[in-house]
C-alpha positions in Angstrom: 42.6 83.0 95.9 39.0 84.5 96.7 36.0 83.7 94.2 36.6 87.5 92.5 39.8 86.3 91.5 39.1 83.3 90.3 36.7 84.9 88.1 38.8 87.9 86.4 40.8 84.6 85.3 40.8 83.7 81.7 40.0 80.2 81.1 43.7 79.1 79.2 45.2 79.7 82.6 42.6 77.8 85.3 43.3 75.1 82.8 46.8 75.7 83.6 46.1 75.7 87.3 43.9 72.3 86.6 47.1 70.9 85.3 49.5 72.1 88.0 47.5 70.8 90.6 47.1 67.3 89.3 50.7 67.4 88.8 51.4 68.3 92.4 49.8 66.0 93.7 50.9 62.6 91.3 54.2 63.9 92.6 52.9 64.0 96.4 51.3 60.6 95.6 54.6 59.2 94.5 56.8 60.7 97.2 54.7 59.4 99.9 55.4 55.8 98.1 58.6 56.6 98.4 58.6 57.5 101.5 56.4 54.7 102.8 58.8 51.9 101.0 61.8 53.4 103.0 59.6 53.5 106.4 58.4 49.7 106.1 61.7 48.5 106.2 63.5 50.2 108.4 67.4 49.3 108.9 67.8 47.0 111.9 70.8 47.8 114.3 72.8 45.9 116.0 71.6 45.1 119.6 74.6 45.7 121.8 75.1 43.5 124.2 75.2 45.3 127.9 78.5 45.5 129.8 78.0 44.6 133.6 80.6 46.3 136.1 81.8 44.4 138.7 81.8 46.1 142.3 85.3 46.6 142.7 85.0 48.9 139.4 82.4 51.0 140.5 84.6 51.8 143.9 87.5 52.1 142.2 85.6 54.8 140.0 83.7 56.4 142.5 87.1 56.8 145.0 89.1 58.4 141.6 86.3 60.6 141.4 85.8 61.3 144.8 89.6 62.1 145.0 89.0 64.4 141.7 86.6 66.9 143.9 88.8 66.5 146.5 92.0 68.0 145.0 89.6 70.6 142.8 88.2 71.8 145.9 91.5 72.3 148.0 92.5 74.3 145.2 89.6 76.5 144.9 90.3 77.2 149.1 
C-alpha cells in the first residue's frame, strides 16, 4: 500500500491491520520454533556398512555385460 492509501483508511480498520500483523507474525514466530525443534534433531540413519566385490565378481560382471553388447550389436547388423 502507498502513503495515499494508507491515509483514505479509516482508523477501525489500520487497527485491524495492527492486529493482523501481530498475528502473523506470533504465528511465524511459533512456526519457525517448530520448525527449528524438528531441524535440531534430525533422525539419524542407519550407516550401511559397504559391500566389497571380490575380483572374480567384477570379471564375471564385466564379461556378462560385455557379452550383452555383443549379442545386441550382432543383432542390430
Amino acid at each position: 500500500m502507498n502513503t495515499n492509501e494508507l491515509l483514505n483508511l479509516s482508523v477501525a480498520k489500520l487497527k485491524r491491520m495492527v492486529a493482523l500483523k501481530g498475528q502473523i507474525e506470533r504465528l511465524q514466530s511459533r512456526l519457525e520454533s517448530l520448525a527449528g525443534k524438528a531441524s535440531a534433531a534430525p533422525a539419524a540413519k542407519p550407516v550401511r556398512k559397504r559391500r566389497k566385490m571380490s575380483a572374480a565378481a567384477r570379471r564375471k560382471i564385466s564379461l556378462a555385460q560385455k557379452a550383452r553388447w555383443a549379442k545386441s550389436k550382432a543383432k542390430s547388423k
